[in-house]
C-alpha positions in Angstrom: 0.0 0.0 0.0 1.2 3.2 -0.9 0.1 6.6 0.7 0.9 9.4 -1.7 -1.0 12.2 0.6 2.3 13.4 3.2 -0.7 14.2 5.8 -2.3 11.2 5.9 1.1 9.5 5.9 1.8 11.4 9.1 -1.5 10.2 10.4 -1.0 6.7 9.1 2.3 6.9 11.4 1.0 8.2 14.2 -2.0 5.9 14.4 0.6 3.3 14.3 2.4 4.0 16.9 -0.8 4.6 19.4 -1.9 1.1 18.6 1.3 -1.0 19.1 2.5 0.2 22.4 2.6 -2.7 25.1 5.1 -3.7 27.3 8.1 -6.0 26.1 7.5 -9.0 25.4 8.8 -12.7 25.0 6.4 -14.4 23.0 6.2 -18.4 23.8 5.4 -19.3 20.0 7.7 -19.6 17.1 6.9 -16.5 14.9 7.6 -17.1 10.9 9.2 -14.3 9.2 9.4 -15.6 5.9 12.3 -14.3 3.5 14.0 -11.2 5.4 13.0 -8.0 4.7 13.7 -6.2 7.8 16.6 -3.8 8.5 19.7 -6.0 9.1 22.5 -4.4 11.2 24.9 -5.7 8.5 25.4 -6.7 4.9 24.9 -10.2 5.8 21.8 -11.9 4.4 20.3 -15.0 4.5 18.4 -17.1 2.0 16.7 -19.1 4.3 13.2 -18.2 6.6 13.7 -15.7 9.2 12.3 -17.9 12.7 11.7 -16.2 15.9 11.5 -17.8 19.3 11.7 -17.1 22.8 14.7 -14.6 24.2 16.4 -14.7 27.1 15.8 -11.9 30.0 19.0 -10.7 29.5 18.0 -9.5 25.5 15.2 -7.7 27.4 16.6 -6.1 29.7 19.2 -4.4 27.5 16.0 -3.2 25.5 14.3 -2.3 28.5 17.7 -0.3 29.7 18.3 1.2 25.7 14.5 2.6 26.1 14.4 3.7 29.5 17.9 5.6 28.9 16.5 7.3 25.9 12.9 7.9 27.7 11.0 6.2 25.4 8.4 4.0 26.1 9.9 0.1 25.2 6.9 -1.1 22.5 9.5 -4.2 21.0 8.8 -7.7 21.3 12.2 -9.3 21.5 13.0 -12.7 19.8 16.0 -14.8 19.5 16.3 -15.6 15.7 18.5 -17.3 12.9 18.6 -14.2 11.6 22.5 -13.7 10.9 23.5 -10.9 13.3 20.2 -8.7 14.2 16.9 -7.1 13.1 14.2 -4.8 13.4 10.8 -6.1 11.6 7.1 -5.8 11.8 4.4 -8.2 11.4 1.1 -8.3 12.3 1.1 -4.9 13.4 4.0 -5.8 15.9 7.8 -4.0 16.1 10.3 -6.9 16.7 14.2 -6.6 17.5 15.3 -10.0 16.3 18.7 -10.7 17.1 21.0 -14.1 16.6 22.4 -15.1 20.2 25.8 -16.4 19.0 26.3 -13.3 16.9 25.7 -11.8 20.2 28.0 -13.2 22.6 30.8 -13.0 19.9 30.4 -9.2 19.9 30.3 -8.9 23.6 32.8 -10.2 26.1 33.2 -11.4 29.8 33.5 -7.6 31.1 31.7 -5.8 28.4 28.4 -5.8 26.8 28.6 -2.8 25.0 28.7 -4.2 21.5 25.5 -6.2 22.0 24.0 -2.7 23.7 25.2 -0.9 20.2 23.7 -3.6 18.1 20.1 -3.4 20.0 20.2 0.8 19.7 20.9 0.1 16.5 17.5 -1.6 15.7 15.6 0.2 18.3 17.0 3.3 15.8 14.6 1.7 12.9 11.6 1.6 14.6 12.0 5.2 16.4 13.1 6.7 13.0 9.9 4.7 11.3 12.3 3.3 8.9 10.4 0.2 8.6 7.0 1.9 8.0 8.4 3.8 5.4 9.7 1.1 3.4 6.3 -0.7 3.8 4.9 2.1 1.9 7.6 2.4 -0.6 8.3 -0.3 -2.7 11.2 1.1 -4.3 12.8 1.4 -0.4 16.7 1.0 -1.2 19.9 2.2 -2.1 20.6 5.9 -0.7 17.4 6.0 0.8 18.4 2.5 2.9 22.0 4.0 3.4 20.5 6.8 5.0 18.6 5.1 7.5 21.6 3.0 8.9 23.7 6.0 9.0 20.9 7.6 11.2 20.3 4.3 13.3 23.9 4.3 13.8 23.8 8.1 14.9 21.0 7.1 16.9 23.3 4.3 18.7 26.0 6.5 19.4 23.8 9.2 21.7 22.4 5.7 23.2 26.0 4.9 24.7 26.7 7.9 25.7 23.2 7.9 27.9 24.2 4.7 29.1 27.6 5.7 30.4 30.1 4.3 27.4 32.7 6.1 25.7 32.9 6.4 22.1 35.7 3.2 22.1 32.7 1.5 23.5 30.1 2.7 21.1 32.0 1.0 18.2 32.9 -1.9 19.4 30.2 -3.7 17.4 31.8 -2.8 13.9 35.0 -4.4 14.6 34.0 -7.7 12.4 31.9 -6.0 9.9 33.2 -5.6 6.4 34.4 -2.3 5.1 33.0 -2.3 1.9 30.1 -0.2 0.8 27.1 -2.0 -0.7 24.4 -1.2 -2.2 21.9 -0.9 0.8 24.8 -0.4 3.1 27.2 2.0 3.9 30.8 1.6 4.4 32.5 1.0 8.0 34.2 4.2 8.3 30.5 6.3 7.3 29.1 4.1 10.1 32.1 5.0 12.8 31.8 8.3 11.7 27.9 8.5 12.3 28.2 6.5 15.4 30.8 8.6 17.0 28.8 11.7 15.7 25.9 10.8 17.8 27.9 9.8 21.1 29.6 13.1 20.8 26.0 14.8 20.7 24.8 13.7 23.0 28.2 14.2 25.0 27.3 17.8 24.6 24.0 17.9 25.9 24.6 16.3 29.1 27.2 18.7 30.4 28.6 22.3 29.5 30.4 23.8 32.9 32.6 26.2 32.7 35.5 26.4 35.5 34.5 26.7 38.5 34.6 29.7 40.2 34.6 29.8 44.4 31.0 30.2 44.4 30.2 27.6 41.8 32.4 25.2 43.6 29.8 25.6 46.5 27.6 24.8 44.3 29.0 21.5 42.9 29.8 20.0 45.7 26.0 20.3 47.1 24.8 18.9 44.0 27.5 16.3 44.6 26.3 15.6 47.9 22.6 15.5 46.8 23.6 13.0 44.0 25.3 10.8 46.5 22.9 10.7 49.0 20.6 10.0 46.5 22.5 6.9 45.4 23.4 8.3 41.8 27.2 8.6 42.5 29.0 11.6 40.9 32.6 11.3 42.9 34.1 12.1 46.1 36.3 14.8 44.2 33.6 17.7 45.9 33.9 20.5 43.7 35.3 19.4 40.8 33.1 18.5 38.3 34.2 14.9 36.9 33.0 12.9 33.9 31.5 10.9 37.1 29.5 14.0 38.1 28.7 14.7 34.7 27.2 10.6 33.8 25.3 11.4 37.8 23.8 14.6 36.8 22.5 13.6 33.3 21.2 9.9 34.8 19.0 12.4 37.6 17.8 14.1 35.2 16.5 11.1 32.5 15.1 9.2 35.3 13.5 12.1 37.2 11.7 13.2 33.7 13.8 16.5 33.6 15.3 17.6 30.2 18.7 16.1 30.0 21.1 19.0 29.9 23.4 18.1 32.3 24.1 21.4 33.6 25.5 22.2 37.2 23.5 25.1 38.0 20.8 26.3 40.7 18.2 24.6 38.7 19.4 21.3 39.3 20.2 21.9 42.9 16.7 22.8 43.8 15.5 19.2 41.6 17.5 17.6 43.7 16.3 19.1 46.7 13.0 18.7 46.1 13.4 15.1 44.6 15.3 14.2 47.8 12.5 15.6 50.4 9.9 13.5 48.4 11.8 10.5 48.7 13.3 10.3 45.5 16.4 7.4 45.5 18.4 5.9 42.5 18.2 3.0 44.5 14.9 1.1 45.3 14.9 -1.2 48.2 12.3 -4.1 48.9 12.5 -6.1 52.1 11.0 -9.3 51.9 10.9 -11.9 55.2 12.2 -16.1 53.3 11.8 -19.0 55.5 14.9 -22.0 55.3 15.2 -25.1 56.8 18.3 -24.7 59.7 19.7 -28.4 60.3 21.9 -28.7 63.1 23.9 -32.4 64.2 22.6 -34.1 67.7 24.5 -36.6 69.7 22.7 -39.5 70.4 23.6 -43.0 72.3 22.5 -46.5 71.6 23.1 -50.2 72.6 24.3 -52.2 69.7 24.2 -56.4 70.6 28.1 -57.9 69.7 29.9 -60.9 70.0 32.6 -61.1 72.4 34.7 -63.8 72.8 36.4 -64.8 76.1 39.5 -67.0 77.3 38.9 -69.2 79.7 41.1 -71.4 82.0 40.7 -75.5 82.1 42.7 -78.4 83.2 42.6 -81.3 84.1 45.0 -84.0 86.1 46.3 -87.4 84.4 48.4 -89.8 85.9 51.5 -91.6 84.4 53.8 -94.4 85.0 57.1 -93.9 83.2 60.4 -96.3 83.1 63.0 -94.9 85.4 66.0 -96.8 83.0 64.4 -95.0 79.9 64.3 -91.7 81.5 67.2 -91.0 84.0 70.6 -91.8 84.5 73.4 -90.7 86.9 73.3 -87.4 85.9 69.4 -87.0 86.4 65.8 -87.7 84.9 64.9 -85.9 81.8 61.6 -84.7 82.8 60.4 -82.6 79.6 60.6 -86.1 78.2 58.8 -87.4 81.5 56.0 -85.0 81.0 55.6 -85.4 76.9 55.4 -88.6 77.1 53.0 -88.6 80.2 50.4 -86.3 77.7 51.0 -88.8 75.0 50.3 -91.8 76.9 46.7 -90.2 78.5 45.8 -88.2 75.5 46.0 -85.3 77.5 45.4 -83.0 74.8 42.4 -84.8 73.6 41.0 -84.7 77.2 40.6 -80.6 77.3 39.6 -80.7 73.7 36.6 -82.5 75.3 36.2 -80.3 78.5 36.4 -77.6 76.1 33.4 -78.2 73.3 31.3 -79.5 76.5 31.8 -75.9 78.0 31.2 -74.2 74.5 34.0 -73.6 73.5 35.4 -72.5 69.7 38.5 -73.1 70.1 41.5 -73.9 72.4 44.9 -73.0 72.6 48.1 -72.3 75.1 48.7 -75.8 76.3 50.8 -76.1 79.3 52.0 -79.6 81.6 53.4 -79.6 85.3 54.3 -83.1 86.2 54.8 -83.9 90.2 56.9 -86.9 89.7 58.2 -89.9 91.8 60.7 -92.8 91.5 58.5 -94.6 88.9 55.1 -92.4 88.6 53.9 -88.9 87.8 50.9 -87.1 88.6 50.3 -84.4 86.1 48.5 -81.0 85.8 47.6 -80.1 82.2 46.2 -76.7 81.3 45.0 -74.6 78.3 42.8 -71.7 77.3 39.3 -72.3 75.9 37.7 -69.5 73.8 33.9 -69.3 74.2 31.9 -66.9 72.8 29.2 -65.0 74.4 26.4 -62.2 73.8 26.9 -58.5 75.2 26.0 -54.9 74.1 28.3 -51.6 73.6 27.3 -48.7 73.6 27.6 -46.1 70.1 27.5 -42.8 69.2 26.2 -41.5 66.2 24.7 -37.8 65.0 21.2 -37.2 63.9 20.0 -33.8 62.3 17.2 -31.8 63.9 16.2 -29.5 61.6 13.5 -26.4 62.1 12.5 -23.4 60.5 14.5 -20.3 60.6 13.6 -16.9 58.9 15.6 -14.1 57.7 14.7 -10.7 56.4 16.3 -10.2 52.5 16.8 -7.1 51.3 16.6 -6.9 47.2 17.4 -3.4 45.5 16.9 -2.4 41.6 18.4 1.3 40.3 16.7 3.1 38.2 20.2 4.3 36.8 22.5 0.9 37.0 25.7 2.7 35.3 25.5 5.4 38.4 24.2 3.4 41.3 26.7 3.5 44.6 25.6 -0.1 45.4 27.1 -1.8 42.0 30.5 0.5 42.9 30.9 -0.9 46.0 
């Protein structure tokens, strides 16, 4: 459709933009693009359909953070995508940032986001610039015309960074693996650093113009400085001097207090904060919220366990022997070791406690041990020996239980309205 009446066109825009605003979104279905046609943040291209599915939190919040910085109202619904780096696109009525996550992470790194933050402005750009509802309307929608639109969705990029706290290193960090060429919807890498830098710069100028300060003015900064601080948007502990810090603090006050953002030390913005401080106003909002857990803690605790125990006890038993005085003893003596082996071998002494020993209940026996009391031609012998028996008993055990109960805690979870400024993510 093509609207050849510029005040109707105007109205056609307009009339757009009432009926699409809702919150972001991250729609649960998969969402079929069909060939691209949207506004690419590169050259690349791809043959293949353009799929959207569910983002992450993390792709919405850097929307959410691009739109609040640049006080517009977020109306995007965000959507991971094959698309081959990222894109803005409508369908149904509905302004999409479309963005490929891999493409993503490669641009960003462990300690910076600031080229996936460029990327998003970038697209965000399109849709605040209408570039997408023009080229509905004209068919012909290409070659300068397109170049135009991603030099001014890069300019548009650049004053994002700057809002958000980056410097212009930062703000071009996403063109470092995008080809230099110009094409024939695209402009070359160096028009798109230039335009990029062009905005960051702009909107450098806006936020701050102080002169040096003079004794007075120096009064002056360091009670805005204190007012800043207190209120949790942290310009410096320099008092007095007015710092890039000061100058990110005092232009983050003003964008989320709805002031215009000029960034100018002056009365004005002393009495804002002054009377934004005596209503309550903080960078930092606090919620306090009572959680319950489950606190374990070990007990000692005693029990009986039933064991075996085995005991040694003492049996013997007497035997009497007869032995051969000629065999045995000579003039020198009797050999009574002899004597009293042979006086167990000829009763079967052993044998005999063996007995005495299973009667009793013995397991096992051991330690065998004769005493003979000899005569001229007889002996009367003790033999002992151990018998293990084995009997029931109880010992007693320790062992540790846990007794668990319910413990609560008060949690104390705080959001800033200004995250690049907030004293709590500088401690």
């Amino acid at each position: 459709m093509t609207f050849k009446n510029k005040p109707f066109r105007i109205f056609f825009i307009i009339f757009y933009c009432i009926t699409t605003l809702s919150s972001i979104s991250s729609a649960g279905e998969i969402v079929n693009f069909g060939r691209q046609n949207g506004c690419n943040y590169d050259k690349s291209a791809s043959n293949e359909p353009i799929y959207g599915y569910k983002s992450t939190t993390e792709a919405r919040q850097v929307v959410f953070r691009i739109a609040k910085a640049m006080g517009i109202t977020p109306t995007f619904v965000v959507l991971a995508s094959n698309v081959p780096n990222a894109s803005a696109d409508i369908k149904n009525n509905k302004r999409y940032i479309l963005y490929n996550p891999e493409f993503i992470k490669k641009v960003s790194t462990a300690s910076s986001n600031w080229g996936a933050l460029t990327i998003m402005a970038h697209e965000i750009g399109h849709h605040v610039n209408s570039h997408l509802l023009l080229a509905k309307e004209d068919e012909s929608y290409s070659g300068q015309t397109r170049k135009n639109d991603e030099i001014a969705a890069d300019y548009f990029s650049g004053r994002v960074i700057r809002y958000l706290g980056g410097t212009e290193q930062q703000a071009v960090l996403a063109l470092k693996d995008t080809v230099e060429e110009e094409s024939e919807n695209y402009p070359s890498v160096s028009a798109r650093r230039q335009a990029i830098i062009a905005g960051w710069q702009h909107a450098d100028e806006q936020i701050i113009n102080v002169s040096t300060p003079t004794t007075s003015s120096k009064e002056l900064i360091a009670n805005v400085q204190g007012l800043l601080n207190g209120m949790e948007f942290f310009a410096g502990n320099d008092y007095g001097k007015v710092s890039d810090q000061t100058k990110m603090a005092a232009s983050a006050f003003q964008r989320v207090y709805g002031l215009e953002i000029d960034g100018k030390i002056n009365p004005a913005l002393q009495n804002a904060l002054r009377n934004a401080k005596s209503n309550g106003f903080s960078n930092k909002t606090c919620v306090r919220s009572k959680t319950e857990e489950e606190v374990c803690e070990p007990r000692k605790k005693t029990k009986q366990v039933p064991i075996e125990k085995y005991e040694q006890e003492e049996i013997s038993s007497k035997i009497p022997c007869h032995y051969n005085i000629q065999m045995f003893c000579n003039w020198n003596g009797c050999n009574f070791p002899a004597i009293e082996q042979m006086c167990e071998n000829q009763n079967n002494g052993r044998q005999i406690l063996r007995s005495q020993c299973r009667q009793q209940g013995g397991k096992s026996i051991s330690g065998f041990d004769i005493l003979c009391d000899c005569g001229t031609t007889s002996c009367t012998c003790d033999i002992d020996a151990k018998c293990r028996t084995k009997t029931q008993g109880f010992e007693i055990q320790t062992y540790f239980v846990d007794e668990c109960s319910p413990s609560y805690k008060s949690v104390e979870k705080c959001d800033c309205k200004a995250p690049e400024v907030c004293k709590q993510s500088r401690n």
